[in-house]
Residue frames as qw, qx, qy, qz and C-alpha x, y, z in Angstrom:
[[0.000, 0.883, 0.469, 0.000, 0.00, 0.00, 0.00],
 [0.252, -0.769, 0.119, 0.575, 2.68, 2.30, 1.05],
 [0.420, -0.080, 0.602, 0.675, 4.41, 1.92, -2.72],
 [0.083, 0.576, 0.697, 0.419, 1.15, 2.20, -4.18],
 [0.152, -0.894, -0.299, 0.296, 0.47, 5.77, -2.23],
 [0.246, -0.454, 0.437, 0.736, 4.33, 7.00, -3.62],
 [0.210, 0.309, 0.602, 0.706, 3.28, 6.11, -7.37],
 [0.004, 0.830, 0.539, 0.142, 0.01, 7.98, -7.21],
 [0.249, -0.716, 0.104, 0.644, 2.03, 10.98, -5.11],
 [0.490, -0.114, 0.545, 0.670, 4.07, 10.94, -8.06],
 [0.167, 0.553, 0.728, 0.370, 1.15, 10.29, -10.71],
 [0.208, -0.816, -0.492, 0.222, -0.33, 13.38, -8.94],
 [0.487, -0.653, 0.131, 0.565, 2.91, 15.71, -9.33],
 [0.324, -0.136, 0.621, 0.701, 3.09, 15.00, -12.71],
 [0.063, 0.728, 0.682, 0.026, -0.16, 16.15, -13.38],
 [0.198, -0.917, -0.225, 0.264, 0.12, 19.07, -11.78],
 [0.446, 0.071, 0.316, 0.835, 3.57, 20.09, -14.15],
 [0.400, 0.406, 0.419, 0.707, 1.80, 22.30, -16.18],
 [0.418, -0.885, -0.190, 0.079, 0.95, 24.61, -12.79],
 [0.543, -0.614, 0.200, 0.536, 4.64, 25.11, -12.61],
 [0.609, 0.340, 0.255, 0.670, 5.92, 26.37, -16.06],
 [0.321, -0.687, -0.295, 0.581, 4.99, 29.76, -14.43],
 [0.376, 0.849, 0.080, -0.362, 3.83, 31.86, -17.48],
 [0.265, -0.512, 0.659, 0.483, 6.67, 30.45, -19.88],
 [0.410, 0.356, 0.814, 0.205, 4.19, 28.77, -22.25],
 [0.002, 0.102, 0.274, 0.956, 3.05, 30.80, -24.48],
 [0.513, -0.287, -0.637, -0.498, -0.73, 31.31, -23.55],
 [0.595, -0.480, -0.578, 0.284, -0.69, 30.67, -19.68],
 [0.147, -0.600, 0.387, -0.684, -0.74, 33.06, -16.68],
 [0.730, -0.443, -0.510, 0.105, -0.74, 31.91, -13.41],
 [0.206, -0.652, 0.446, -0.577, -0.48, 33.45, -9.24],
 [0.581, -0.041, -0.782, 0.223, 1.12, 31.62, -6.71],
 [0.420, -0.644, -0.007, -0.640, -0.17, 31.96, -3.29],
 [0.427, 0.028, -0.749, 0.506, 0.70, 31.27, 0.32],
 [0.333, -0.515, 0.022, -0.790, -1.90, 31.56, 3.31],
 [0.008, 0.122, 0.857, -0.501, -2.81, 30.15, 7.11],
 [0.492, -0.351, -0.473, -0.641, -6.21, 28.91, 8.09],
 [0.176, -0.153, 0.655, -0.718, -8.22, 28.75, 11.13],
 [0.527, -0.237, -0.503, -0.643, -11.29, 26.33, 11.69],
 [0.496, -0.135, 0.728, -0.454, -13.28, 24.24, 13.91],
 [0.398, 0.009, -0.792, -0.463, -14.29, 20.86, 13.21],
 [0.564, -0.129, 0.575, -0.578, -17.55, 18.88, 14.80],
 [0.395, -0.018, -0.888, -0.235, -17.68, 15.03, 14.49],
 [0.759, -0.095, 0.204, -0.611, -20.84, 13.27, 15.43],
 [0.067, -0.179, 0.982, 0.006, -19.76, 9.50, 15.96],
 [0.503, -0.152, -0.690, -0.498, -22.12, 6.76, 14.84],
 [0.652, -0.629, -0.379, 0.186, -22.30, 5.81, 19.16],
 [0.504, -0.304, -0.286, 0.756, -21.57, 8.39, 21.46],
 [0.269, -0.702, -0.146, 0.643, -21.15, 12.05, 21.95],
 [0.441, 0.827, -0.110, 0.330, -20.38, 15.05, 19.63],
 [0.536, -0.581, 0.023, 0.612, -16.90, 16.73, 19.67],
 [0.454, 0.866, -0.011, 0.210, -15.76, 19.58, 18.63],
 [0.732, -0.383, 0.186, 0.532, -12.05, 20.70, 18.08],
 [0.234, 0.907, -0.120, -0.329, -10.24, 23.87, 16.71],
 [0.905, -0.134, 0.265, 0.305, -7.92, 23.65, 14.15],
 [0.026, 0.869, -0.257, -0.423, -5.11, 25.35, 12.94],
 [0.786, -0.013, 0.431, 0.443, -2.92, 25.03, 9.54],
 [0.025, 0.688, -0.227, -0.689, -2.07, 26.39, 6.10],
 [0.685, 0.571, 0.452, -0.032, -2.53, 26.07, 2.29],
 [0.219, -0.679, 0.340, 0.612, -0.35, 26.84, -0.65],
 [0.667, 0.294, 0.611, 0.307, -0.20, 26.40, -4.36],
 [0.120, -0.261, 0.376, 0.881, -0.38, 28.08, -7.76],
 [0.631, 0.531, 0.500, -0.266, -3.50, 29.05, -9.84],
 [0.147, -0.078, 0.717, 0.677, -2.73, 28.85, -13.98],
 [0.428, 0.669, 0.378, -0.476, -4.82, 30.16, -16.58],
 [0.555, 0.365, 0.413, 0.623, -5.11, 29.80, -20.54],
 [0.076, 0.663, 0.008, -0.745, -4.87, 33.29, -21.72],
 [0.168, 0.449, -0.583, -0.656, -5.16, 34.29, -25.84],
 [0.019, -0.039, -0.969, -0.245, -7.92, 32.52, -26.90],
 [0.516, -0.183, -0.271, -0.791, -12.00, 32.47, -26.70],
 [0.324, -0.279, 0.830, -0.358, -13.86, 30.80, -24.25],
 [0.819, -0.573, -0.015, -0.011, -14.28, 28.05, -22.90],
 [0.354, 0.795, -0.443, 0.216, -10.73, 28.13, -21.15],
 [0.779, -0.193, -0.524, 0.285, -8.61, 25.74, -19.45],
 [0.141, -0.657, 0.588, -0.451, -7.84, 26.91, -15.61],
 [0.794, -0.286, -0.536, 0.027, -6.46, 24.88, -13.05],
 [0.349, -0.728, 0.301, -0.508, -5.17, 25.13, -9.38],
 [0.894, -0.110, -0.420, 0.112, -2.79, 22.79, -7.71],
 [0.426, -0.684, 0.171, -0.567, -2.16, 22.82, -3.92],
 [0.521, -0.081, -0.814, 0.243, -0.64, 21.54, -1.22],
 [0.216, -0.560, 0.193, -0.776, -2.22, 21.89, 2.50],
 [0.461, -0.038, -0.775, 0.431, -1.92, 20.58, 5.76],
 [0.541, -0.520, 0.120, -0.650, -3.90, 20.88, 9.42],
 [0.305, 0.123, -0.781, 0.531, -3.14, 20.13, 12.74],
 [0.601, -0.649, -0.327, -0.333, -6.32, 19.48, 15.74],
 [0.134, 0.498, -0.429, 0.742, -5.60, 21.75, 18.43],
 [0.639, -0.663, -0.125, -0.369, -6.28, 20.39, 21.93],
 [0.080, -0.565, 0.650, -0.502, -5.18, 19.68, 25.21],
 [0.818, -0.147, 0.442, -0.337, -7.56, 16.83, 25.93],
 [0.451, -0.222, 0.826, 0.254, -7.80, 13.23, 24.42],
 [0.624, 0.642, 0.445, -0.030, -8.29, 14.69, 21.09],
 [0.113, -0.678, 0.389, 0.613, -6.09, 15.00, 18.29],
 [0.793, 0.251, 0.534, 0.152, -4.85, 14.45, 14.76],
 [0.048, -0.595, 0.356, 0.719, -3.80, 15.99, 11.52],
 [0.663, 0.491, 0.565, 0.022, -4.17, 15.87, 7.81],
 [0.007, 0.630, -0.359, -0.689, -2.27, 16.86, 4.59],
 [0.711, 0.565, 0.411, -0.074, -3.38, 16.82, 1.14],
 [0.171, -0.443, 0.522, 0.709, -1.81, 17.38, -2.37],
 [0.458, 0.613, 0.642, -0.041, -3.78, 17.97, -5.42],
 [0.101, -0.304, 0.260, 0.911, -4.29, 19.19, -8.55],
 [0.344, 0.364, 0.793, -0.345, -7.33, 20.32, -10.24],
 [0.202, -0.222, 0.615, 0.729, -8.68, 21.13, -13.97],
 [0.211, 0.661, 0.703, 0.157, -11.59, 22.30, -16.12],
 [0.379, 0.333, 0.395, 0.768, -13.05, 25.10, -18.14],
 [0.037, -0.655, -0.474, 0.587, -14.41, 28.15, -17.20],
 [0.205, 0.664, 0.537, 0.478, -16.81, 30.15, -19.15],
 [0.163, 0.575, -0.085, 0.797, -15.65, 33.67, -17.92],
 [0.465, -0.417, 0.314, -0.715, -17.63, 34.48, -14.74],
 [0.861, -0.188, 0.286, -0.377, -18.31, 30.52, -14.16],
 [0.742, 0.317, -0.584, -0.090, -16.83, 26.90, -14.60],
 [0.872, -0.422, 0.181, -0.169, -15.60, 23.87, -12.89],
 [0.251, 0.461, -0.827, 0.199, -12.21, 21.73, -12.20],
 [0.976, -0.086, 0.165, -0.115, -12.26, 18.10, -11.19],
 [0.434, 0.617, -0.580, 0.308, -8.87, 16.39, -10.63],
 [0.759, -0.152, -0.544, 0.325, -6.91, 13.56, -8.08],
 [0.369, -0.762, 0.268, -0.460, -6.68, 15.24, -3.84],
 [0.760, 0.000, -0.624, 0.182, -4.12, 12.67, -2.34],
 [0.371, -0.761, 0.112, -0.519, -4.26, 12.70, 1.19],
 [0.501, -0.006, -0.813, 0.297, -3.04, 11.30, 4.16],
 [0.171, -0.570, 0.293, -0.749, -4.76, 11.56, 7.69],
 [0.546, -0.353, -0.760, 0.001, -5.81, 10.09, 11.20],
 [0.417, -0.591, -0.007, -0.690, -8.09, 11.05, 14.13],
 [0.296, -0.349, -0.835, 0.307, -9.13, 10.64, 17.44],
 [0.520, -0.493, -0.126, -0.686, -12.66, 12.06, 18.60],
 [0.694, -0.417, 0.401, -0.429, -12.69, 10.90, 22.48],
 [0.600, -0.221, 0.768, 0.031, -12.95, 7.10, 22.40],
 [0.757, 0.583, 0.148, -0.256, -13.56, 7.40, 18.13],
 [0.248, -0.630, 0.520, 0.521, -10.23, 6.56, 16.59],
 [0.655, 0.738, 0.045, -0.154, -9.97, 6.98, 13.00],
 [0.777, -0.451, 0.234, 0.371, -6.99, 5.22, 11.79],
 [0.206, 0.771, -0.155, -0.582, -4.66, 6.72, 9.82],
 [0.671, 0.244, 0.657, 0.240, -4.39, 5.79, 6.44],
 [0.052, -0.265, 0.488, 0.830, -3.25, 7.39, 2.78],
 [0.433, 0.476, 0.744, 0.182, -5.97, 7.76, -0.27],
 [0.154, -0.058, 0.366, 0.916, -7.10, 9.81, -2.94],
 [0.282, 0.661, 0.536, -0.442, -10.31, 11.95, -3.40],
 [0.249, 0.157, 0.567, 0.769, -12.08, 13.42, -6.53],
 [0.194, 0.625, 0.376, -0.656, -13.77, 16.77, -6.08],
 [0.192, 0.383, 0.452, 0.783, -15.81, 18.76, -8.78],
 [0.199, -0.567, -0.329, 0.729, -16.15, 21.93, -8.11],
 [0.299, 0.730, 0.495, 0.364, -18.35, 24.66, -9.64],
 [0.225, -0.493, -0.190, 0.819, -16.98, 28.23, -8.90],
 [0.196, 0.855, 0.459, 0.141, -18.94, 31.39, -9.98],
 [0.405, -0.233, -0.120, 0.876, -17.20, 34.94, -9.92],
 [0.005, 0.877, 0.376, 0.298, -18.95, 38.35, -9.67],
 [0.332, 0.262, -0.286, 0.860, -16.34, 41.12, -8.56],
 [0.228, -0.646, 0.669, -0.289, -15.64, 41.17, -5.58],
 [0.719, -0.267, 0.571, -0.294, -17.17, 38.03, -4.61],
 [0.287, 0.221, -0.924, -0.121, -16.43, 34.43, -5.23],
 [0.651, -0.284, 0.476, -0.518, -18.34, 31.74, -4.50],
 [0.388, 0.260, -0.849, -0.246, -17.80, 27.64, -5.16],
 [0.748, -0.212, 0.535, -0.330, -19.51, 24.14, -4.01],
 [0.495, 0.474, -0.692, -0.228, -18.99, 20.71, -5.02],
 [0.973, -0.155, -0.005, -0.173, -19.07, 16.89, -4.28],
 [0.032, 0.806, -0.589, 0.055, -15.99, 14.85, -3.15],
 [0.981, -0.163, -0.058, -0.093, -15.97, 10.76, -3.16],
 [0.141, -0.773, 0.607, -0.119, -12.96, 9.18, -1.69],
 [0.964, 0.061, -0.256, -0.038, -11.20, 5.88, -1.74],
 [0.422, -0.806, 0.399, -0.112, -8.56, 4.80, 0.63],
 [0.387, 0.613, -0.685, 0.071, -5.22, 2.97, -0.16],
 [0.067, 0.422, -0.662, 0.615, -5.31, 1.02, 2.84],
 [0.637, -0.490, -0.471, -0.364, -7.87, -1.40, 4.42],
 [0.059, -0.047, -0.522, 0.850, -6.80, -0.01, 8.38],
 [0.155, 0.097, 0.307, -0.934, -10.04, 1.76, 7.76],
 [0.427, 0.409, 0.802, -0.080, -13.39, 0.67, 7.77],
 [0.047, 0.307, 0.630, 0.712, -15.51, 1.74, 4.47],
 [0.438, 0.143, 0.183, -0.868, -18.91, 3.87, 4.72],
 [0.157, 0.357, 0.918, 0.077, -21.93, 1.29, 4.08],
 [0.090, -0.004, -0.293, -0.952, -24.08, 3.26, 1.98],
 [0.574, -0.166, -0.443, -0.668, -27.10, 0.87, 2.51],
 [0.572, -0.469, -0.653, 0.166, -27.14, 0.57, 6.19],
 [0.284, -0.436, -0.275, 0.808, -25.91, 3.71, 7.43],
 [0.269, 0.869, 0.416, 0.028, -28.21, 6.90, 7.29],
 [0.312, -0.593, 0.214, 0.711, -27.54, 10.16, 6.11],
 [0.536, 0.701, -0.101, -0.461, -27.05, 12.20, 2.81],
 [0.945, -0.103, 0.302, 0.079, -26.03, 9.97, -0.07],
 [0.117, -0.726, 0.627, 0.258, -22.94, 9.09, -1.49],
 [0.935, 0.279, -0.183, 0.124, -20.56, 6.55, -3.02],
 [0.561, 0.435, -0.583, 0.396, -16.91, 5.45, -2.33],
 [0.424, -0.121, -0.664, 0.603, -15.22, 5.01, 1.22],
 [0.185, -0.406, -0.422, 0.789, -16.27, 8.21, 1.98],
 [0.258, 0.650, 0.442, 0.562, -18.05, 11.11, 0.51],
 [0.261, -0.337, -0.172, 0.888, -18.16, 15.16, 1.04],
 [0.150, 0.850, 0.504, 0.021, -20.16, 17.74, 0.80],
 [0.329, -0.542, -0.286, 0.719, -18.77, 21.16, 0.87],
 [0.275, 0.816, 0.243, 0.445, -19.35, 24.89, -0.46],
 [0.368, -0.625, -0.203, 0.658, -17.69, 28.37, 0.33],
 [0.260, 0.865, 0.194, 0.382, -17.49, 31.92, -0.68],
 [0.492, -0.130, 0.087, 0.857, -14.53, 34.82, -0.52],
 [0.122, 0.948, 0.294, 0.013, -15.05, 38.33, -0.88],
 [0.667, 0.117, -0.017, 0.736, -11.98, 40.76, -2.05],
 [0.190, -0.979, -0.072, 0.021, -11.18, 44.34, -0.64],
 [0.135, 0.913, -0.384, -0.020, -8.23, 45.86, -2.28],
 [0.391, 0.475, -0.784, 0.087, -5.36, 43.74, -1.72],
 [0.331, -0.098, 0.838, -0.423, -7.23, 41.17, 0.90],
 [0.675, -0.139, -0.388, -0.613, -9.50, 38.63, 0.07],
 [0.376, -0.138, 0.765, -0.505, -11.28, 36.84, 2.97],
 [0.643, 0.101, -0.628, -0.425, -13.18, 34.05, 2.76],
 [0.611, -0.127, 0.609, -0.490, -15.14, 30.96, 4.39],
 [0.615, 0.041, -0.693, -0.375, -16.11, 27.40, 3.86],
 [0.572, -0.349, 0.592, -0.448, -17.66, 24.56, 5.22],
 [0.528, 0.252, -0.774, -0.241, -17.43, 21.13, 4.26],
 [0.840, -0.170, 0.293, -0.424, -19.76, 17.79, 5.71],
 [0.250, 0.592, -0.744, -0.183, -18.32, 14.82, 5.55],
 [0.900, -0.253, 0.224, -0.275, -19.42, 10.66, 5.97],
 [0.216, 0.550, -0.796, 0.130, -17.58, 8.22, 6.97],
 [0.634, -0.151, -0.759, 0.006, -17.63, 4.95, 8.35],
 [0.478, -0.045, -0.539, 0.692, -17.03, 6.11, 11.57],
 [0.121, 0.706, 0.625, -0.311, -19.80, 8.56, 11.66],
 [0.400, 0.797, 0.352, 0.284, -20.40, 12.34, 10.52],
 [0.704, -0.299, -0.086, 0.639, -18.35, 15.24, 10.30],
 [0.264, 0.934, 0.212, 0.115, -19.08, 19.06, 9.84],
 [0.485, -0.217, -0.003, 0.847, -15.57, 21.44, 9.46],
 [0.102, 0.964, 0.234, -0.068, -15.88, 25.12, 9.43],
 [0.619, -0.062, 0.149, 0.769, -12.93, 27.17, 8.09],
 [0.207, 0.969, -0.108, -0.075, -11.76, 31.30, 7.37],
 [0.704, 0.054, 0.146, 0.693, -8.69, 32.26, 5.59],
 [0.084, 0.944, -0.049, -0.316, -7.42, 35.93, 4.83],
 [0.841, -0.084, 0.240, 0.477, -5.30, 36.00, 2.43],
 [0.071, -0.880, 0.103, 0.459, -2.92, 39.30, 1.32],
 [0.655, 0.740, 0.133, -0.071, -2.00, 39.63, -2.41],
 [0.473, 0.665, -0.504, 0.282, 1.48, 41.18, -2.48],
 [0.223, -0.486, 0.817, -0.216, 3.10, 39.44, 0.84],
 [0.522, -0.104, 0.810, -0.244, 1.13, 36.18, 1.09],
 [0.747, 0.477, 0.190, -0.421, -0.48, 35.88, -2.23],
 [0.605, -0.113, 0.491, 0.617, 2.80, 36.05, -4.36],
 [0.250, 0.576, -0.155, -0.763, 3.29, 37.79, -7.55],
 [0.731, 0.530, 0.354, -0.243, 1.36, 37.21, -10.48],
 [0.451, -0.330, 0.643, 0.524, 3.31, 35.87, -13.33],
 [0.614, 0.514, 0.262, -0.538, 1.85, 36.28, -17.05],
 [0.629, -0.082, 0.597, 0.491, 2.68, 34.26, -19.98],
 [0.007, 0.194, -0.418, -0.888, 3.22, 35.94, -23.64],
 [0.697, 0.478, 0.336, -0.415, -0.03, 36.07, -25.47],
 [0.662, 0.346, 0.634, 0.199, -0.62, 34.05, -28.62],
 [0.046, 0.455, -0.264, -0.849, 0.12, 36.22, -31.68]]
């Protein structure tokens, strides 16, 4: 399993290439960005209690765009990002992802769909979620209307690893799904001069029960955004 988590890394990396050529293609632009995030998550085990737990991490990557051309256009947006569950009790865990993601957008709208490898494990009180490597496939609709942003989307998952039990789709309730796992999530971002802030939330099933996360980010354009790179237009 562990071999079979490296190739896919890999498989994943090499995807994402054509995020890094960083406006040298003729036809591309693309902004890299760097930014911390602050959420809270509440899991609702299948027996037992809720918990909730705060959590703290960060999120980086590069967005890329076709430029010189009529639409529909290819963008994509590949990312790494990582989070850490802040407590002092006998709750903890963590979770980092790498991904890249791809599809057309039809000026003010479109969508991107593309491999999220992850690794992560939990513990909710006496819920332990072992850890284990796998790979999700969001699709995501995003909508723009200056200032504001706003996206949702669906996320099935499949895990590398049989550590972890599977979601039974047709014994356990709840909204429905498919694979190991499955996600809901949607959020929206508003921009104000060089800041753009932003929220999401994101629902999640699992064998192990449900799972609601709440997240903000701020993120600052020239220090934390990076600079925008543009590639030659098409003559």
């Amino acid at each position: 399993m562990r071999r079979w988590l490296g190739l896919c890394t890999v498989a994943g990396l090499f995807v994402g290439t054509p995020a890094l050529a960083k406006g040298k293609a003729k036809g591309w632009g693309n902004a890299t960005y760097l930014r911390p995030s602050i959420g809270g998550t509440a899991f609702t085990p299948e027996s037992g209690d809720p918990v909730s737990v705060v959590t703290m991490g960060g999120v980086g990557g590069i967005h890329y765009w076709e430029r010189g051309r009529r639409y529909p256009k290819i963008r994509g947006h590949a990312r790494a990002a990582g989070s850490y569950v802040m407590s002092s009790g006998p709750l903890s865990g963590f979770e980092t992802r790498l991904g890249n993601f791809v599809g057309p957008t039809w000026e003010q709208i479109g969508f991107t769909v593309g491999p999220d490898f992850f690794y992560n494990q939990y513990q909710y009180g006496s819920t332990t979620i072992p850890g284990t490597g796998g790979v999700g496939a969001p699709l995501t609709v995003s909508a723009r209307l200056k200032p504001f942003q706003v996206f949702a989307g669906i996320e099935p998952s499949w895990y590398f690893s049989d550590d972890r039990a599977r979601r039974n789709w047709m014994t356990q309730d709840g909204l429905p799904g498919f694979g190991h796992e499955f996600a809901y999530f949607a959020g929206a971002g508003v921009t104000v001069g060089d800041w753009t802030i932003g929220g999401s939330v994101r629902h999640s099933m699992t064998a192990y029960g449900e799972e609601n996360t709440f997240g903000i980010n701020a993120n600052f354009q020239g220090m934390l955004g990076g600079r925008c790179q543009q590639g030659r237009r098409r003559r």
